[in-house]
DRENDO-1510 file (C-alpha; in Angstrom, 1 decimal, always signed):
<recs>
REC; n; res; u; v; w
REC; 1; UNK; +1.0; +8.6; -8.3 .
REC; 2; UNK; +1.4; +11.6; -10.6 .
REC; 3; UNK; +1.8; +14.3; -7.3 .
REC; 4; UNK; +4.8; +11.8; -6.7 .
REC; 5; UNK; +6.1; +11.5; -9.6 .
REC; 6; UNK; +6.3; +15.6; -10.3 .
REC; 7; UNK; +8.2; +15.9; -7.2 .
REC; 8; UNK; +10.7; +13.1; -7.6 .
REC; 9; UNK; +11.4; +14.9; -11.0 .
REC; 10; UNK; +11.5; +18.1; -9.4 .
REC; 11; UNK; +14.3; +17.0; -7.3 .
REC; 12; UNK; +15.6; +14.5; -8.8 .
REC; 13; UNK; +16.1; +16.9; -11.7 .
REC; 14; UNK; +19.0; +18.4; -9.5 .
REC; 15; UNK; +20.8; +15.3; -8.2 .
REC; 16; UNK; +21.1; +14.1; -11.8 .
REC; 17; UNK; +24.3; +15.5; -12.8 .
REC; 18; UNK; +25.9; +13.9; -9.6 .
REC; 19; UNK; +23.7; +10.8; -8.8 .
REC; 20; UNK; +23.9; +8.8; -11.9 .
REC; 21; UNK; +27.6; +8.0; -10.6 .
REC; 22; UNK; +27.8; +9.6; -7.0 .
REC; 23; UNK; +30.4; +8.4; -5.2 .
REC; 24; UNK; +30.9; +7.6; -0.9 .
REC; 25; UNK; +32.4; +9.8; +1.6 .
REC; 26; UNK; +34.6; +9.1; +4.6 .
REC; 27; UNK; +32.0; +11.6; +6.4 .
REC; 28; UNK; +30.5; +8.9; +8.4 .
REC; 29; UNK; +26.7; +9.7; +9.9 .
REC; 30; UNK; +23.9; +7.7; +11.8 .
REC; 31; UNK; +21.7; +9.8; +9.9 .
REC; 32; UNK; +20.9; +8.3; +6.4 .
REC; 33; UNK; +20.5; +11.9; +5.1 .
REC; 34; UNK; +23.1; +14.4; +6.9 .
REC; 35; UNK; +21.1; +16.9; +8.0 .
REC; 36; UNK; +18.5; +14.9; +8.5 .
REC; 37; UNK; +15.0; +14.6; +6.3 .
REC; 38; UNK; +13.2; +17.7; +7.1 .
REC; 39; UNK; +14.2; +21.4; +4.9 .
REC; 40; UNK; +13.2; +23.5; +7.1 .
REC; 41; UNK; +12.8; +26.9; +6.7 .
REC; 42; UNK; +12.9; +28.3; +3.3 .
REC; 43; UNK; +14.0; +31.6; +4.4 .
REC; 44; UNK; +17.1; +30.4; +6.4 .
REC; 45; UNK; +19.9; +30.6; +3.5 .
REC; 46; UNK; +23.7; +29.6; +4.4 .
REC; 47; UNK; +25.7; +32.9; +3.5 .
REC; 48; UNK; +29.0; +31.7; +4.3 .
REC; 49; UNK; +29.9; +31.0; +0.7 .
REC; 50; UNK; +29.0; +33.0; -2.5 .
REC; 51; UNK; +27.0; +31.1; -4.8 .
REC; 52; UNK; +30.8; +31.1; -7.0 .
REC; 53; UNK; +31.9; +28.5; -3.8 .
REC; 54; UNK; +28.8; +26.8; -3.9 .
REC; 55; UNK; +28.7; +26.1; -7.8 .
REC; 56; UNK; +32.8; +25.3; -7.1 .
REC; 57; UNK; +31.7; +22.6; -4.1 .
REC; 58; UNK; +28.7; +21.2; -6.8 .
REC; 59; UNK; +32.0; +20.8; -9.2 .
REC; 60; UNK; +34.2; +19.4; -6.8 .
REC; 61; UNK; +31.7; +16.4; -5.7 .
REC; 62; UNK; +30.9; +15.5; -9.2 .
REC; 63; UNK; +34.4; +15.4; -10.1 .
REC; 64; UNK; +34.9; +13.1; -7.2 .
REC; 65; UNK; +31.5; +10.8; -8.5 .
REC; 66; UNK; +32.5; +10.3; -11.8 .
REC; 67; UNK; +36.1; +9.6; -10.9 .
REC; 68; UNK; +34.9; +5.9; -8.7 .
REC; 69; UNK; +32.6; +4.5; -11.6 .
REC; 70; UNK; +34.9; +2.7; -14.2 .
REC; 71; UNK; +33.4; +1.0; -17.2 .
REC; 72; UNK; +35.9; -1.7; -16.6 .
REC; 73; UNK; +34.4; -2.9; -13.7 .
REC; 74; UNK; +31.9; -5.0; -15.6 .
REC; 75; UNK; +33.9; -6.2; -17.7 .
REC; 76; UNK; +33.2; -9.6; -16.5 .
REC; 77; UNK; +29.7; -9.2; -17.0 .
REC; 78; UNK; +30.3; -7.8; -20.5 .
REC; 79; UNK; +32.4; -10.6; -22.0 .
REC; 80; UNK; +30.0; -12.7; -20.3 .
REC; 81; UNK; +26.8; -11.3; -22.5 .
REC; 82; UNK; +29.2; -11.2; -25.7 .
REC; 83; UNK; +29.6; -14.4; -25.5 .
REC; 84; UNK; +26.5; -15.6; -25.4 .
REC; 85; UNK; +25.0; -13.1; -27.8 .
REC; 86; UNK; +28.2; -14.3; -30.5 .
REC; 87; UNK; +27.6; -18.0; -29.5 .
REC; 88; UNK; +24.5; -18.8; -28.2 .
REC; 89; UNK; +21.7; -16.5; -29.6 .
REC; 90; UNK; +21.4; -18.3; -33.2 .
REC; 91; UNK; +17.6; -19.4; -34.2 .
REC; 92; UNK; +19.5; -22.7; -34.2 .
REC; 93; UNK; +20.9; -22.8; -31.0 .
REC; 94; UNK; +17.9; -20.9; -29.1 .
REC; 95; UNK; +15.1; -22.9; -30.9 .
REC; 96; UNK; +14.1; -25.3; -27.8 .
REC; 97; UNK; +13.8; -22.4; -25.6 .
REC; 98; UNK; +11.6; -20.3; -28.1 .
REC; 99; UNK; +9.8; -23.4; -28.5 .
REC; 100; UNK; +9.3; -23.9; -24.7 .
REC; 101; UNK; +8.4; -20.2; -23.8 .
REC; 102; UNK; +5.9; -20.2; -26.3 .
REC; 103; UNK; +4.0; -23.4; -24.8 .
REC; 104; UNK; +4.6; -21.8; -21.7 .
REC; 105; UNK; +2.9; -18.9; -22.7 .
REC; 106; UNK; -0.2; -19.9; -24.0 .
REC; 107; UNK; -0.4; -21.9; -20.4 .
REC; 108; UNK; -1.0; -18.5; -18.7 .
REC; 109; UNK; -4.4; -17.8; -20.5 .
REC; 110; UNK; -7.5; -18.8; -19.2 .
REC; 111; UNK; -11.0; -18.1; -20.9 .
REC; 112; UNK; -13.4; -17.7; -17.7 .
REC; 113; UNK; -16.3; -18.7; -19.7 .
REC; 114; UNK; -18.0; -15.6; -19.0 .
REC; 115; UNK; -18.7; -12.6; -20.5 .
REC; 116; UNK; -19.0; -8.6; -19.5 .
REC; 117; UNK; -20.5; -6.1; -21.8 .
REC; 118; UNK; -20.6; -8.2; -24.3 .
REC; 119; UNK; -17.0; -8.7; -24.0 .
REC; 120; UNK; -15.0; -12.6; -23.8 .
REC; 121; UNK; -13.3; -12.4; -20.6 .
REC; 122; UNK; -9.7; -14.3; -20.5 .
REC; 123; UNK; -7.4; -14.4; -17.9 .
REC; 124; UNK; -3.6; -14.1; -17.8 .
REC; 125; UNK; -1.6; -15.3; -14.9 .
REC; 126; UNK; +1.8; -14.2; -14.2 .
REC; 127; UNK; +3.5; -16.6; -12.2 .
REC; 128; UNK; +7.3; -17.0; -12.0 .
REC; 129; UNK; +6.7; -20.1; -10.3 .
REC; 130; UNK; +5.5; -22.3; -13.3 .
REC; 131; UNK; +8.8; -20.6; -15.5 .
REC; 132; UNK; +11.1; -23.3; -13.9 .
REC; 133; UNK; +13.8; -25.9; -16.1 .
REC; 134; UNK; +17.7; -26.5; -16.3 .
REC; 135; UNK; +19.0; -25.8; -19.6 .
REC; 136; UNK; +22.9; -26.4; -20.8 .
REC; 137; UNK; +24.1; -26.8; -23.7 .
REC; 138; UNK; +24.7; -29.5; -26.4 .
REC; 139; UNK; +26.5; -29.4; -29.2 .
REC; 140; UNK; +26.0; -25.4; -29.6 .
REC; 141; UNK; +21.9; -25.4; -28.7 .
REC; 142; UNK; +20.2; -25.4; -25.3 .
REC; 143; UNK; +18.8; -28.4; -23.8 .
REC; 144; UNK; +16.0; -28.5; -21.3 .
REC; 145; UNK; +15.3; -30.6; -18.6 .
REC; 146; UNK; +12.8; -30.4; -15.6 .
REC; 147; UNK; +13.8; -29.2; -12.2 .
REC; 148; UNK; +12.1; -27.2; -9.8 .
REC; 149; UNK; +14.4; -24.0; -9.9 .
REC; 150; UNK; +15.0; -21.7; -13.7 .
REC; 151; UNK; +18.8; -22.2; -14.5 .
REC; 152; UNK; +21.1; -21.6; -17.5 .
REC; 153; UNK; +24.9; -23.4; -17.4 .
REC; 154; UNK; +27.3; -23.0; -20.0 .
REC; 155; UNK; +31.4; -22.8; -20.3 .
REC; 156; UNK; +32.4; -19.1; -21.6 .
REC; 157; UNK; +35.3; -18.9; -24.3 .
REC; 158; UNK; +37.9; -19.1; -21.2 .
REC; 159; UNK; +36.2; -22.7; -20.7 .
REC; 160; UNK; +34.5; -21.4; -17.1 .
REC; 161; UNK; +31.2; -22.6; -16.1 .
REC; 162; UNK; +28.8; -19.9; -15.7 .
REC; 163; UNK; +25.4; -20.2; -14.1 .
REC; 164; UNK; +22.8; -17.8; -14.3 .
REC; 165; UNK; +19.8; -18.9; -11.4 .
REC; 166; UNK; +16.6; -17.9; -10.3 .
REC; 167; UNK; +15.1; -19.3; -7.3 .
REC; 168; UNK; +11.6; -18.9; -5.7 .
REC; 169; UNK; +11.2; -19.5; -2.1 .
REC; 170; UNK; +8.2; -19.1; +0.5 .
REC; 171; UNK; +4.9; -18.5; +0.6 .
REC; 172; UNK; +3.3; -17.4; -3.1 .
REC; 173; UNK; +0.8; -14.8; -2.8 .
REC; 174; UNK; -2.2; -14.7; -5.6 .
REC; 175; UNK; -3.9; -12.3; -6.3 .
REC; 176; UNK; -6.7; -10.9; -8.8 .
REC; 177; UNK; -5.3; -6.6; -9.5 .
REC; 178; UNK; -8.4; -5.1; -11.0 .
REC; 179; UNK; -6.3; -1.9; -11.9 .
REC; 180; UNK; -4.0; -3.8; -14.7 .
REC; 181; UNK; -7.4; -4.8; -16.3 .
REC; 182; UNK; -6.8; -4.9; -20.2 .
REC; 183; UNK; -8.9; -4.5; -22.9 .
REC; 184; UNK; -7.9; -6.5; -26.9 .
REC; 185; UNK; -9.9; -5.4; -30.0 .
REC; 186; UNK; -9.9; -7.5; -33.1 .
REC; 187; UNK; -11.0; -5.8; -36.1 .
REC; 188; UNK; -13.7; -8.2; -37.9 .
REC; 189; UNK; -14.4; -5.8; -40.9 .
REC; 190; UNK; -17.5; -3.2; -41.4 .
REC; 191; UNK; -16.5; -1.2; -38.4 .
REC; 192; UNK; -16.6; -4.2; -36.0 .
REC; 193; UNK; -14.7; -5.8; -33.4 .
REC; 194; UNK; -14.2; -8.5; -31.0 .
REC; 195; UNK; -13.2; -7.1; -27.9 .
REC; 196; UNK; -11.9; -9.1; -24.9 .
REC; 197; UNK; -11.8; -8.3; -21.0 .
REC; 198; UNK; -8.3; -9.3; -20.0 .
REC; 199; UNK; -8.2; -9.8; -16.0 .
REC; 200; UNK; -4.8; -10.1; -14.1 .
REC; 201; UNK; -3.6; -12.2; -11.5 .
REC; 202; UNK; +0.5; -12.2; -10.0 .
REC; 203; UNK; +1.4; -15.0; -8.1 .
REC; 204; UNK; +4.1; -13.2; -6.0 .
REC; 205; UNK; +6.8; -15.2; -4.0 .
REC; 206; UNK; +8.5; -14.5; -0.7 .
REC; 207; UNK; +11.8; -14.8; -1.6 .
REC; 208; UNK; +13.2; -14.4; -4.9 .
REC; 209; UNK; +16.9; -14.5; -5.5 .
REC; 210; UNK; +18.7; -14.3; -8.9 .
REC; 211; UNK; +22.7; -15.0; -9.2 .
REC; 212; UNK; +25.4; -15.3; -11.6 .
REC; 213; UNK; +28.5; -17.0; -11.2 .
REC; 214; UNK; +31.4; -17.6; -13.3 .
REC; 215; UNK; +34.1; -20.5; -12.4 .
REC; 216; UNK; +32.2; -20.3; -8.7 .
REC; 217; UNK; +32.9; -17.2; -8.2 .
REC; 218; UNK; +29.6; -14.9; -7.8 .
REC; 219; UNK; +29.6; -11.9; -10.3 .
REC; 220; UNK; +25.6; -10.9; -9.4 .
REC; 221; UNK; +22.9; -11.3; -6.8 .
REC; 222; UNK; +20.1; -10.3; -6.9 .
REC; 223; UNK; +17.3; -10.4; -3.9 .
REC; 224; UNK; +13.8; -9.8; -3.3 .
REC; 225; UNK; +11.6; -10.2; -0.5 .
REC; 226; UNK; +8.0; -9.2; -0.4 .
REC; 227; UNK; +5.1; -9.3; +2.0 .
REC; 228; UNK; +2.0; -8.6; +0.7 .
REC; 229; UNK; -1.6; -8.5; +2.5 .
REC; 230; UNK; -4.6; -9.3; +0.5 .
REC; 231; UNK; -7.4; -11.6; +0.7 .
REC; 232; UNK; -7.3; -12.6; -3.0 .
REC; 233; UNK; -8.3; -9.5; -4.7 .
REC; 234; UNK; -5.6; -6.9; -4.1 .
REC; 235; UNK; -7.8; -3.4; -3.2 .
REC; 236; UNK; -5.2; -0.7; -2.5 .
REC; 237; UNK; -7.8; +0.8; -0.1 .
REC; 238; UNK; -7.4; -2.4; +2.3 .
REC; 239; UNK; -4.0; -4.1; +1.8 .
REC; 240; UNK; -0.8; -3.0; +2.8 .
REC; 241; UNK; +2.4; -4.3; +0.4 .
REC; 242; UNK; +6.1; -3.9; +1.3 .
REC; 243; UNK; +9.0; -5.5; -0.3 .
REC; 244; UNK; +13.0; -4.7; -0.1 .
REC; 245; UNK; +15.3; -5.8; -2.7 .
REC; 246; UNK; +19.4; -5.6; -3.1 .
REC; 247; UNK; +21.2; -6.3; -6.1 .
REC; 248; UNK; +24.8; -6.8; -5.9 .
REC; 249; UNK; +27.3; -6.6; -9.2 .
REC; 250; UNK; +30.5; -6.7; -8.3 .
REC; 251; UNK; +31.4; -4.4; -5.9 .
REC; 252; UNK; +28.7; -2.3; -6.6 .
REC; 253; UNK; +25.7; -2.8; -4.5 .
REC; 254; UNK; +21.8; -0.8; -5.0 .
REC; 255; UNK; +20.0; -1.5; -2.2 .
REC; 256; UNK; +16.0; -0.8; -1.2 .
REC; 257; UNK; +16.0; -0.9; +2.4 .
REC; 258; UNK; +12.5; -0.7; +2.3 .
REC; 259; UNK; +9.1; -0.2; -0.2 .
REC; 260; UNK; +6.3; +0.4; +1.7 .
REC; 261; UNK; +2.5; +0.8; +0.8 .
REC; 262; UNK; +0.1; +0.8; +3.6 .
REC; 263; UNK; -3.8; +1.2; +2.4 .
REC; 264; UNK; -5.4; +4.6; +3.6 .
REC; 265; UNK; -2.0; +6.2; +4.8 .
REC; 266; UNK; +0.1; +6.5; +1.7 .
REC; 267; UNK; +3.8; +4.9; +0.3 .
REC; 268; UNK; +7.3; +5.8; +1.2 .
REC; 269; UNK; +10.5; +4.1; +0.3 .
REC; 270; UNK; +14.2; +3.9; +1.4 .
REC; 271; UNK; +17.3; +3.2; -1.3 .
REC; 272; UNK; +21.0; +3.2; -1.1 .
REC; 273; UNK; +24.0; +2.7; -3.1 .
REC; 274; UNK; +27.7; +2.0; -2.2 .
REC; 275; UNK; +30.7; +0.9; -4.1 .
REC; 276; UNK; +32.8; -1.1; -1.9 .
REC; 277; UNK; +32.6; +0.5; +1.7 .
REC; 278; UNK; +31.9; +4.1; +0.2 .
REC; 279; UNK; +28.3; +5.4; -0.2 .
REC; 280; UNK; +27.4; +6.5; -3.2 .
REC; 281; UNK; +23.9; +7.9; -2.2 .
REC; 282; UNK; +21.1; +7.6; +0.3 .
REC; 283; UNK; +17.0; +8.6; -1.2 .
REC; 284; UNK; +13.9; +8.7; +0.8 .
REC; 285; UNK; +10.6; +9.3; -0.5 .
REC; 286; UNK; +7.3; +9.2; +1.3 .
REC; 287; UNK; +3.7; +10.6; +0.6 .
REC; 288; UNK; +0.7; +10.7; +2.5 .
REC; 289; UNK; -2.6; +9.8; +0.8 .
REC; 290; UNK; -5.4; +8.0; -0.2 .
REC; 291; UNK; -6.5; +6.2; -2.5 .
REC; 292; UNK; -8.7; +3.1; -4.1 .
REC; 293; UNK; -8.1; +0.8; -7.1 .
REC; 294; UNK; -10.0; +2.8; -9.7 .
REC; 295; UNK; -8.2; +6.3; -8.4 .
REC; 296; UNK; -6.5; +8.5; -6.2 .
REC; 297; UNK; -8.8; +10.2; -3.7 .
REC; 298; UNK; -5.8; +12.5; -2.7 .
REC; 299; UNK; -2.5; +13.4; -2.0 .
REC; 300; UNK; -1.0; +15.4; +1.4 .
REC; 301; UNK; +2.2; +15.9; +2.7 .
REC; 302; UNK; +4.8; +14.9; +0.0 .
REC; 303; UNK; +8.8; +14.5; +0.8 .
REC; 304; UNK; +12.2; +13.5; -0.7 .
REC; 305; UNK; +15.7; +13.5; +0.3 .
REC; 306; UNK; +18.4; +12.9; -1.6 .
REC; 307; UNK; +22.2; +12.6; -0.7 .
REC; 308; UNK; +25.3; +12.3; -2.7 .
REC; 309; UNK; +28.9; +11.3; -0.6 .
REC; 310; UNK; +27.4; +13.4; +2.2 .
REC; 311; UNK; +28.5; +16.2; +0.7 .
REC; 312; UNK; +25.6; +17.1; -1.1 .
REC; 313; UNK; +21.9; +16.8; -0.4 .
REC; 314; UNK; +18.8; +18.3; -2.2 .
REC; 315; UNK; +15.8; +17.8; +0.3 .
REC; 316; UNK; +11.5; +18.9; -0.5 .
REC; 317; UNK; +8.4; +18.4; +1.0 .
REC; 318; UNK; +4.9; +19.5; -0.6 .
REC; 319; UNK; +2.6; +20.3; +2.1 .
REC; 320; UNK; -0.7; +19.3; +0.0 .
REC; 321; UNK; +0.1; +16.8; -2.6 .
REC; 322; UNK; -3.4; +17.2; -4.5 .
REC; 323; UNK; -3.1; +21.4; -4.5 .
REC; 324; UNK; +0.2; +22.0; -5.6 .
REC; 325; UNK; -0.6; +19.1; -8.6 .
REC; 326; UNK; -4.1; +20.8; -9.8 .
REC; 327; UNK; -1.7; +24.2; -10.1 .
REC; 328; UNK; +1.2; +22.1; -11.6 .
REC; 329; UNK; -1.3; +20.7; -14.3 .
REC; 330; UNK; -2.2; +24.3; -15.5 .
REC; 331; UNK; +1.1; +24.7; -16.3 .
REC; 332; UNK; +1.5; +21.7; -17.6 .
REC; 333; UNK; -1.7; +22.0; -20.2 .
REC; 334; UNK; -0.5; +25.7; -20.5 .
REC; 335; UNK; -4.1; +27.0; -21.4 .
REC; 336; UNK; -7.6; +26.1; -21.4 .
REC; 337; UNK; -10.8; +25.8; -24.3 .
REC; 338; UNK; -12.8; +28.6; -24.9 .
REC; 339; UNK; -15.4; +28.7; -27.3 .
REC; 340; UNK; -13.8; +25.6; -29.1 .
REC; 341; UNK; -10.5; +27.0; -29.3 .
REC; 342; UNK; -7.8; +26.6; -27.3 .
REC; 343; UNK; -6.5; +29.9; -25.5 .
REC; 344; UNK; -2.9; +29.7; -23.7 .
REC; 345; UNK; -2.5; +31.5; -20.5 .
REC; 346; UNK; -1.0; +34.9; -20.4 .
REC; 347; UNK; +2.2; +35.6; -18.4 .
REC; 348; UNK; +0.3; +37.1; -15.5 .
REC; 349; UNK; -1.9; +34.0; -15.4 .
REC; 350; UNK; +0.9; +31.7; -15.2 .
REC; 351; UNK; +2.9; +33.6; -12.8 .
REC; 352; UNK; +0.0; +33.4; -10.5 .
REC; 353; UNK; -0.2; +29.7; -11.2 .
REC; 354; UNK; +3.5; +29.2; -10.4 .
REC; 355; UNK; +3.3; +31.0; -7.8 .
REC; 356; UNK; +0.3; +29.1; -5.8 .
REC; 357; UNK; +2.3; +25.8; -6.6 .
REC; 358; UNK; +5.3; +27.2; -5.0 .
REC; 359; UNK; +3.3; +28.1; -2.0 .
REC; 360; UNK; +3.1; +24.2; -1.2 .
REC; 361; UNK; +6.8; +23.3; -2.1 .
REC; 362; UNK; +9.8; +23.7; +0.5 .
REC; 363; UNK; +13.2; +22.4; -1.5 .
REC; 364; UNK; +16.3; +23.8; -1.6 .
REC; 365; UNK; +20.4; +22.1; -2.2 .
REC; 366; UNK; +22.0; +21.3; +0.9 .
REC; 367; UNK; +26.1; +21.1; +1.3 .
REC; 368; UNK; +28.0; +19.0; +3.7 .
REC; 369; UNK; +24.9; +18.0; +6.0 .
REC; 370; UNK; +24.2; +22.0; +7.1 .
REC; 371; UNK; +20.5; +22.9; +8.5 .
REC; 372; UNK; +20.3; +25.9; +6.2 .
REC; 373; UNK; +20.1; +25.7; +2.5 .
REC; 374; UNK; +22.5; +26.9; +0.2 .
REC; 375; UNK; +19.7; +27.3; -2.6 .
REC; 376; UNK; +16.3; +27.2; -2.9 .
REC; 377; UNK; +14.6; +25.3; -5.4 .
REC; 378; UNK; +11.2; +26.5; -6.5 .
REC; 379; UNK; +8.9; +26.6; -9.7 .
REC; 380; UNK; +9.2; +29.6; -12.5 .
REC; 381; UNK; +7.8; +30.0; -15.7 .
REC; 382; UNK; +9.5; +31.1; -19.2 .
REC; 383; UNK; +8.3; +32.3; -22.4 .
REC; 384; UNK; +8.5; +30.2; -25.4 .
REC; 385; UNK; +7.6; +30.8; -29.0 .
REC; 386; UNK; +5.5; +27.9; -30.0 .
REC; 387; UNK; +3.7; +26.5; -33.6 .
REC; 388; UNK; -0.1; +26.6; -33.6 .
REC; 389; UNK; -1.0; +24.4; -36.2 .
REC; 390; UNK; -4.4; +25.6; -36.7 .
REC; 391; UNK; -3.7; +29.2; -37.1 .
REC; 392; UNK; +0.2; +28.3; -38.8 .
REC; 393; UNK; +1.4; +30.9; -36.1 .
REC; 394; UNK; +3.9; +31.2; -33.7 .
REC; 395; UNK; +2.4; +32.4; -30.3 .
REC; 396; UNK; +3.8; +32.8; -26.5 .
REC; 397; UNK; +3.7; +30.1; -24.3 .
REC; 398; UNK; +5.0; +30.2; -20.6 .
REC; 399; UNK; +6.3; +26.8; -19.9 .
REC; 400; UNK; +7.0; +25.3; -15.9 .
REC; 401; UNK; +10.9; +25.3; -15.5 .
REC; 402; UNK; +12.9; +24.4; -11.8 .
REC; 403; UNK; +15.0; +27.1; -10.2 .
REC; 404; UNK; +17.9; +27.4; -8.5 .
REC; 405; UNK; +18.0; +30.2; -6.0 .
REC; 406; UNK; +20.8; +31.8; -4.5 .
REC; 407; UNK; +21.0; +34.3; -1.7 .
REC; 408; UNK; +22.3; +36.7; -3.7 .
REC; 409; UNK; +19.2; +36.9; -5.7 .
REC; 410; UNK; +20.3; +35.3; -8.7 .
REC; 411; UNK; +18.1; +32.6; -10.0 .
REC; 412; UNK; +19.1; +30.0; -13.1 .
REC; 413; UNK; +17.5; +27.5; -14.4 .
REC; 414; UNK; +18.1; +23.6; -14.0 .
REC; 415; UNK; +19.2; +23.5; -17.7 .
REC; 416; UNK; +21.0; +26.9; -17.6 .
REC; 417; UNK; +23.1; +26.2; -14.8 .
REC; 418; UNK; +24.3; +22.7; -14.8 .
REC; 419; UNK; +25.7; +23.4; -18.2 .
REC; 420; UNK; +29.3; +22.4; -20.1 .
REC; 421; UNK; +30.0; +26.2; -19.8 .
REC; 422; UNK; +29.4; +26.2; -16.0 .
REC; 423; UNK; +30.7; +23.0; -15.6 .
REC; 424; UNK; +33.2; +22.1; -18.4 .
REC; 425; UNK; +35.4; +19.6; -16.6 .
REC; 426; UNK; +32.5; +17.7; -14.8 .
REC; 427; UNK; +31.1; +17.6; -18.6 .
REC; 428; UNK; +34.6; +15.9; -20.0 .
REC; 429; UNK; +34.8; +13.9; -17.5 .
REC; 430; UNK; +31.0; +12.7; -17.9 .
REC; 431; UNK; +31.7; +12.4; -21.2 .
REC; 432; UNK; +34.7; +10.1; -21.5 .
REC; 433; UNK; +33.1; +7.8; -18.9 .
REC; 434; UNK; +29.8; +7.4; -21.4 .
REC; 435; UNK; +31.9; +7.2; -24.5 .
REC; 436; UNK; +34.2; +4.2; -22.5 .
REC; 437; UNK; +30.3; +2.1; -21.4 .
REC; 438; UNK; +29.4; +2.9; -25.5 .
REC; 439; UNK; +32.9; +1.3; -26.0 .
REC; 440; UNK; +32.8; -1.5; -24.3 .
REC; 441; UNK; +28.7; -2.6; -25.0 .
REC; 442; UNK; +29.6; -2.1; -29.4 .
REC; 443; UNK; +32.7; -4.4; -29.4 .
</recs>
């Protein structure tokens, strides 16, 4: 949904800096947000530290974050791929897989037989299920042979056996999903083509679990569970789909607790990440609404929390989903067509704008699990010189931005604050850890 979508960027925007390598606190909770889910009131600021302390307590957990994540600890997994991509990735030694994928391939397609306004209509099935085979390898190239699970085995340069694995267990759902419908044109010369209807249908398992071990020792699991309810034909106005997953690399582990989409109330969905006994960071997201499989009839109460090492939280809720996007999609398009040309919106226009969108948003940055913000975070607008490429011109346009808001009236903007000047060695330090991943993935 695109209301969701805005919002998670809106928020997410923030926890960026930190989240990409948050790391757990000792600040144990029952809560999986401290502080709980709900903002509160946007007029309720925390005053007990200047917004100096607050931008020092921003510093001090993302210091903390980047310190835990260590490019090293996939090392494993990185000589692993080396390997494989140095050895085992030649045209010669990869040729019986090409050669079997491709067979496998043209298995998915189906031509119904039938055709809609005037179009072929063929059908492409996506079914995990039917991708299945053990391959090892011989004399430098991989070798199939048939088995009911998908697994590759080979020895790594240290002579270790390692096995990558998928298997399928459970139920498999099909089902037809009329909203990936797909349309292929064919040029056939003197302006025309052969178009085909492509229709859709996922078989979906139960139970889905991929590993990876090396000398018998697991390096990666990943699992997936999924319950979905549909008579054949998913309609997103009728069924209900939820699904949880957890991946586990190393010590490292993402986990969603829950993905939830029930027909004619709306979506929400539960994630966490820990390395070792320490939580990195807890999200939830859920949005009322309705909706059917050719669009979204509309979009209410919207809400997100986000924590990082219970230390810091950014929290939101949108009160009407559908109203604040129609007044976020002005800014967006950042005028209109009059008369056949297009005329921007003045700065009074898009305050006004801004400021009926903010009207339906609650957000604000959270420290240490408190009830009162220690920042709002709302909507602004800022002028921009911008090229018009019909009149060659450079004219004013007032572009959306997020805001930070502290009690003492200041107000910055996401890119203005979190900056290398405000934040120089949270910036080092994010910077020596990418330059150590870009290190170890261009051996």
């Amino acid at each position: 949904m695109r209301e969701i979508r805005r919002f998670g960027y809106l928020v997410l925007g923030a926890s960026l800096v930190f989240g990409a390598a948050a790391c757990g606190s000792s600040n144990e909770s029952n809560e999986p947000i401290p502080g709980g889910t709900d903002p509160g009131n946007k007029t309720e600021i925390n005053t007990e530290l200047t917004p100096e302390q607050k931008k020092l307590e921003l510093d001090k957990t993302a210091k903390r974050a980047l310190a835990l994540v260590k490019a090293t600890d996939f090392n494993n997994i990185e000589n692993i791929a080396n390997y494989v991509h140095d050895n085992l990735s030649s045209e010669h030694a990869t040729a019986n897989i090409k050669k079997w994928w491709k067979d496998k391939l043209k298995s998915f397609w189906t031509d119904l037989g039938k055709r809609e306004n005037d179009m072929k209509v063929m059908q492409r099935m996506i079914d995990l299920s039917q991708i299945k085979g053990h391959f090892k390898v011989v004399n430098g190239q991989w070798v199939r042979e048939d088995a009911n699970d998908l697994q590759f085995a080979f020895n790594d340069n240290n002579g270790k056996e390692c096995v990558l694995k998928l298997v399928l267990e459970g139920k498999q759902t099909n089902m037809y999903v009329p909203f990936l419908d797909d349309e292929e044109r064919v040029y056939k010369g003197y302006g025309h083509y052969d178009r085909t209807k492509i229709e859709t249908k996922l078989n979906v398992p139960e139970k889905a679990t991929l590993t990876l071990t090396q000398g018998g020792n697991t390096l990666m699991t990943g699992v997936l569970n999924t319950k979905v309810s549909t008579n054949g034909t998913l309609d997103v106005a009728k069924d209900n789909i939820e699904a949880n997953c957890k991946l586990t690399i190393n010590n490292y582990v993402l986990e969603v607790k829950r993905a939830l989409f029930e027909a004619g109330k709306g979506a929400k969905i539960e994630a966490t990440a820990t390395i070792g006994n320490q939580k990195l960071f807890n999200m939830m997201i859920s949005a009322n609404g309705k909706a059917t499989n050719d669009r979204i009839q509309g979009v209410g109460e919207v809400s997100m929390a986000f924590d990082i090492l219970g230390e810091v939280q950014f929290k939101g809720k949108i009160d009407d989903g559908s109203t604040f996007n129609s007044w976020y999609r002005k800014l967006e398009e950042g005028g209109t067509y009059k008369n056949n040309n297009f005329v921007r919106y003045t700065e009074k226009e898009s305050k006004g704008f801004v400021e009926q969108a903010n009207n339906h948003l609650n957000a604000g940055l959270f420290l240490k699990g408190s009830d009162k913000r220690s920042a709002n975070i709302d909507l602004g607008v800022f002028a921009e010189q911008v090229h018009d490429n019909l009149t060659q011109e450079y004219k004013v346009m007032w572009k959306p931005y997020v805001l930070l808001k502290f009690d003492d009236k200041t107000s910055y903007g996401f890119n203005d604050y979190f900056t290398k000047k405000n934040f120089p060695d949270v910036y080092k330090q994010a910077s020596d850890l990418i330059k150590s991943f870009e290190r170890m993935f261009n051996k």
